[in-house]
Structure formats: C-alpha cells, structure tokens
KEGU-804383 format. One record per residue (C-alpha): residue in three letters; x, z, y. Coordinates in steps of 0.1 Angstrom, whole numbers, plus 5000, padded with zeros to 4 digits. Example, Ala and Ser with C-alpha at 12.3 -4.5 7.8 and 13.67 -1.06 7.14 Angstrom:
<lovexs>
+------+------+------+------+
! rest !    X !    Z !    Y !
+------+------+------+------+
!  ala ! 5123 ! 5078 ! 4955 !
!  ser ! 5137 ! 5071 ! 4989 !
+------+------+------+------+
</lovexs>
This chain:
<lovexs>
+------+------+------+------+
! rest !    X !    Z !    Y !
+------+------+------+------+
!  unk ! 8764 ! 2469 ! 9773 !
!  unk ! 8727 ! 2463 ! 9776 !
!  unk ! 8700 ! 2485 ! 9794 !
!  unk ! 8673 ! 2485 ! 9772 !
!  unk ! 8637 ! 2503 ! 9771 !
!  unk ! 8626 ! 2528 ! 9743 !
!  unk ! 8637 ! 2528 ! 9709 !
!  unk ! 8656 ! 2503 ! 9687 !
!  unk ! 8634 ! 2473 ! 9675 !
!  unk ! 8654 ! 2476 ! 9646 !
!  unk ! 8663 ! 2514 ! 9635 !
!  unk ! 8683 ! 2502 ! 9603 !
!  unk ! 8714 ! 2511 ! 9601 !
!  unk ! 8704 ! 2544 ! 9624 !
!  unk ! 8708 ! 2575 ! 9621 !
!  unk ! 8681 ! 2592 ! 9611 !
!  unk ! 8685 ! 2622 ! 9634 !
!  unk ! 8687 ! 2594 ! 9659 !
!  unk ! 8653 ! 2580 ! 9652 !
!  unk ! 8637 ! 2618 ! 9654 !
!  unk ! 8647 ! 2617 ! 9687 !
!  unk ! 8628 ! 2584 ! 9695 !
!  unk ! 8598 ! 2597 ! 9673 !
!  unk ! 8597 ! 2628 ! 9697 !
!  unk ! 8599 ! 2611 ! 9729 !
!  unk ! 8576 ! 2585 ! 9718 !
!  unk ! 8549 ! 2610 ! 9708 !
!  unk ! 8554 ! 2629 ! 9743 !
!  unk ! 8547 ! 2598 ! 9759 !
!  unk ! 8583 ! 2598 ! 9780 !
!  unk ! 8599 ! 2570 ! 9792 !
!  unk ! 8633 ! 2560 ! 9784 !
!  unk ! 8659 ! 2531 ! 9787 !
!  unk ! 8693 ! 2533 ! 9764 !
!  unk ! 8722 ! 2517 ! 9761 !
!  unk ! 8739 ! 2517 ! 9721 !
!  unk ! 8777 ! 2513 ! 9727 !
!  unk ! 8806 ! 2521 ! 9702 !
!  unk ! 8812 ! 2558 ! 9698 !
!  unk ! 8823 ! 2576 ! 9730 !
!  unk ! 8840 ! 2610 ! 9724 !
!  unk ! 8850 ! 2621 ! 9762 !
!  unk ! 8837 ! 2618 ! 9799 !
!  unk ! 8862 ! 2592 ! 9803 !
!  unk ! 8852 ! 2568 ! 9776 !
!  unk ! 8814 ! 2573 ! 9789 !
!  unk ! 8820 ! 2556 ! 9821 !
!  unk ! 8804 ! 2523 ! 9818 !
!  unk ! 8775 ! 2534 ! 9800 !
!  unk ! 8772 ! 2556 ! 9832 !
!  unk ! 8770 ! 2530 ! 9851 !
!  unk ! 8746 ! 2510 ! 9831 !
!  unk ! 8722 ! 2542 ! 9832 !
!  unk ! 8727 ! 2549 ! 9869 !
!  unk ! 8718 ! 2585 ! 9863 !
!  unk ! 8728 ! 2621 ! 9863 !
!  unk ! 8754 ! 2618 ! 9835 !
!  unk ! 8763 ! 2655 ! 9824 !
!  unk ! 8785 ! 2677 ! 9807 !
!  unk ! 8768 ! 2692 ! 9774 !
!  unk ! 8793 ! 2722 ! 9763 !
!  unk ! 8781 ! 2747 ! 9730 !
!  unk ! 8795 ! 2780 ! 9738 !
!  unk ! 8792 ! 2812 ! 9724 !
!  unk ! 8800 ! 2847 ! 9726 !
!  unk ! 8829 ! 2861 ! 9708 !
!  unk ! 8808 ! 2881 ! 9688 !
!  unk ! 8788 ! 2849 ! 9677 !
!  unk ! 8757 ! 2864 ! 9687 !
!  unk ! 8750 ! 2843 ! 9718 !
!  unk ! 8748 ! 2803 ! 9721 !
!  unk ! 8747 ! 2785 ! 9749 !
!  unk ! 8737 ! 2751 ! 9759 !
!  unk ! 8755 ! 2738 ! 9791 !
!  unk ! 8743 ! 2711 ! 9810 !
!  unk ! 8769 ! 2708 ! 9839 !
!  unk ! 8774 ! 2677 ! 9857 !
!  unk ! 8798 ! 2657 ! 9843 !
!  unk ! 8830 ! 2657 ! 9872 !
!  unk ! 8828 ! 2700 ! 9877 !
!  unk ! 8848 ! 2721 ! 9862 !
!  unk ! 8840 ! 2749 ! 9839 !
!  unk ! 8852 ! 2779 ! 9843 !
!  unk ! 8839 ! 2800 ! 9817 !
!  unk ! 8846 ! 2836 ! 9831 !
!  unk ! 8819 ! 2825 ! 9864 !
!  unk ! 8795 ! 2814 ! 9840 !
!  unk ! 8797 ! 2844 ! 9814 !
!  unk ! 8791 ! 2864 ! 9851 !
!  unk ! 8764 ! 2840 ! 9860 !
!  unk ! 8742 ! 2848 ! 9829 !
!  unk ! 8755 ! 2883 ! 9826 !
!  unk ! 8772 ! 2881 ! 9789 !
!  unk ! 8805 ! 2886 ! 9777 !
!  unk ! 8829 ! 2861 ! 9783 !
!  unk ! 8820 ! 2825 ! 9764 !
!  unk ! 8841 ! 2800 ! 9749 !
!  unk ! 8833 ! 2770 ! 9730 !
!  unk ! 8815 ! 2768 ! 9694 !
!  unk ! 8826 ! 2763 ! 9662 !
!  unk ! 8813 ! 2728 ! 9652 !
!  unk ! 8799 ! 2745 ! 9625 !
!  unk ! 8776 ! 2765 ! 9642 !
!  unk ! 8768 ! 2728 ! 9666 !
!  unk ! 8753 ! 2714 ! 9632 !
!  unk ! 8737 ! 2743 ! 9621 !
!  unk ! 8715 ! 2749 ! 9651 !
!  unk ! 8716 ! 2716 ! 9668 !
!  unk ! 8722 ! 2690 ! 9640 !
!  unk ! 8750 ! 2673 ! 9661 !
!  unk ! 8784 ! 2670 ! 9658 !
!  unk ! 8814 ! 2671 ! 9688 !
!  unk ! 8812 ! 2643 ! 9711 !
!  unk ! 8771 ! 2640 ! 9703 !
!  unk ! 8760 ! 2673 ! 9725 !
!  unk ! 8729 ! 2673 ! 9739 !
!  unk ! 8702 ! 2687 ! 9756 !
!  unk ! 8677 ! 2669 ! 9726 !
!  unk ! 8695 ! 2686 ! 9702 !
!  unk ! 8676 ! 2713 ! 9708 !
!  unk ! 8647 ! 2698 ! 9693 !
!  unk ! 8663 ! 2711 ! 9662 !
!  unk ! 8668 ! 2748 ! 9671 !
!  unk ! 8635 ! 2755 ! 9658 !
!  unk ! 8642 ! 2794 ! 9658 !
!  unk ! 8660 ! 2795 ! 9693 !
!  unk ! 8695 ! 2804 ! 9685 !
!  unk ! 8702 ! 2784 ! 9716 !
!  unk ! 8697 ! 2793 ! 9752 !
!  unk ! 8697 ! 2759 ! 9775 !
!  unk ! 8714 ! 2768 ! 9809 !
!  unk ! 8716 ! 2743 ! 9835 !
!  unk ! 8735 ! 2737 ! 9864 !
!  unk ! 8714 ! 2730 ! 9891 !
!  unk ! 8731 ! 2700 ! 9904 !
!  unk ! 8718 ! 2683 ! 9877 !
!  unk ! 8688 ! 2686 ! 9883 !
!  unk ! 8689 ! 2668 ! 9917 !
!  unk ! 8690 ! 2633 ! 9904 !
!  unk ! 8658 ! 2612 ! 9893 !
!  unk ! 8679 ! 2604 ! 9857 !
!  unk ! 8693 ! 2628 ! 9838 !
!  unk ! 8718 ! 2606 ! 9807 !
!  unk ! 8724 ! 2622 ! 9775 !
!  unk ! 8728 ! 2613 ! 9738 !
!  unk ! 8698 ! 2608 ! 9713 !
!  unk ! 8720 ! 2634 ! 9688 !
!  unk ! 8744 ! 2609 ! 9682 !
!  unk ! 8771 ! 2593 ! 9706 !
!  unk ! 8766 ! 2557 ! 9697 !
!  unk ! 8736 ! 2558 ! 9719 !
!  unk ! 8726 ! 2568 ! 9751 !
!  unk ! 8698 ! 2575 ! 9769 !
!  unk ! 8684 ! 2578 ! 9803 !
!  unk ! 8653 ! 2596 ! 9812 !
!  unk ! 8634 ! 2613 ! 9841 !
!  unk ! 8647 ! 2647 ! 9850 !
!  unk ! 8611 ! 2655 ! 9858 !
!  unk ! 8601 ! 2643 ! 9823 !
!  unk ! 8633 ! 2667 ! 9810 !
!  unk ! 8625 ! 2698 ! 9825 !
!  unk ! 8580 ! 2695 ! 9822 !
!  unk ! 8579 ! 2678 ! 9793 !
!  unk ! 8606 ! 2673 ! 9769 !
!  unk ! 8622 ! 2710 ! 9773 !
!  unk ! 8589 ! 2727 ! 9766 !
!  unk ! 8580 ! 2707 ! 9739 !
!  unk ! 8611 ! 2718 ! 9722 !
!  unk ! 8598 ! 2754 ! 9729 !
!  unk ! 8631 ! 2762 ! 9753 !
!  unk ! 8634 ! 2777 ! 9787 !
!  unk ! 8662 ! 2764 ! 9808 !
!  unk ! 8680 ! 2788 ! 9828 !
!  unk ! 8692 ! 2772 ! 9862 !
!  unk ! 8723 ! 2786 ! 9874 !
!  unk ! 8749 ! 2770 ! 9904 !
!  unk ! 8779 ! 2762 ! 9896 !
+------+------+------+------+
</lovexs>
C-alpha cells in the first residue's frame, strides 16, 4: 500500500460514486492523500491502511430507530465500543440499532463495509443526522472511505467539520462517548 495525494490519475475502472467524491473534494479545494487497497470489510482488515494514513481511523455505524423514522450517522473511533442504549440516551431518541442496508443505499449510496461520513454528500434531503464522538475530532486526520471500501482517504479534521460537512448541508452533533 501506497500513500498517495488526491484522486486517481486514472479513474477507469472506478466507481463512479467513487469519483463524486474526488469531484467534490476537489471543487472544495480540500486536501487529501489515499491509499486504494483490496476491499476491507472490518476494523481488523483496515489496519495497515491505518497505518499508512496515520490518522483518526473511525467507526462509521448507520443506525436507526425501530420505528425507521430516525438515521443516524456514527462516527466513533475505531477501538470504543458501542453501546447503543448510552447513545439512544445521549441524543435523546428511542433506542437505535443498526440499518437495513437498504435504507444505507437509499440515503447514502453505500453499501456495508463502505460507511462514511462522505456518504452524506448523497443525503440530499437529510434523512441522516451525523453524530460524532468527540474523540474523533481530536486528531489532525480524520480516515474514512470515498463511498467505497477499496479506497481510503485521509483528510484534515479541520477541513471535515468547516468545510466538507457544511458543504454537504449537515450539522454534526458531538457527543462523548
């Protein structure tokens, strides 16, 4: 695995929500490094790209409601445990558990193992509420997949929170956990 800086010289073969996510960067004017590696599916399997990145690697958990009516983005860093219960308490909502993948690609245009915080860019009606734990936000890097988990992507925290989060017309809710 290589660190490189911005997007693909050569996007063929992409994804073409992948290359949405460069597009929007790139017009924002952030900087990012990625690393493409084969698919990675858990936290474990993400560990050397986490090292390439040297950044904040996180958690990204869809949650719900059980009513459906609620969705959640979680951005928790990536060795704390979730308890679900605390967090439901934390953002005063009935207790959440995790989203159908069907709802993940309907909203977010992602599948499992590709969660993340960009994938907001596609919740263009805000069926999503981004919550983050604020650990996370203590690091200069924040990592996290462009949409797809072939990929990944380092990029300021600062840049995250006044940049790329309002430009996807989202307000992150900070919460310890």
């Amino acid at each position: 695995m290589k660190l490189e800086q911005g997007r693909p010289a050569d996007t063929s073969g992409r994804q073409e929500k992948e290359i949405r996510v460069y597009d929007f960067l790139d017009k924002l004017g952030v900087i990012y490094d990625r690393v493409d590696h084969e698919a990675l599916m858990t936290m474990e399997a993400c560990e050397e790209a986490d090292r390439v990145l040297e950044a904040t690697i996180c958690k990204n958990l869809f949650l719900c409601t059980a009513n459906k009516k609620e969705f959640y983005l979680l951005m928790i860093v990536g060795d704390k445990r979730l308890v679900t219960k605390d967090v439901s308490k934390k953002l005063g909502t009935s207790r959440l558990s995790f989203a159908s993948e069907s709802y993940m690609e309907e909203y977010l245009d992602i599948t499992p193992g590709s969660v993340s915080v960009l994938g907001l860019m596609n919740d263009t009606e805000n069926h999503v509420q981004l919550v983050i734990d604020e650990d996370v936000l203590k690091g200069e890097y924040v990592g996290c997949h462009p949409c797809i988990n072939t990929s990944s992507l380092r990029v300021r925290t600062a840049d995250l929170m006044k940049k790329i989060v309002p430009a996807m017309h989202h307000e992150a809710k900070i919460i310890q956990i």
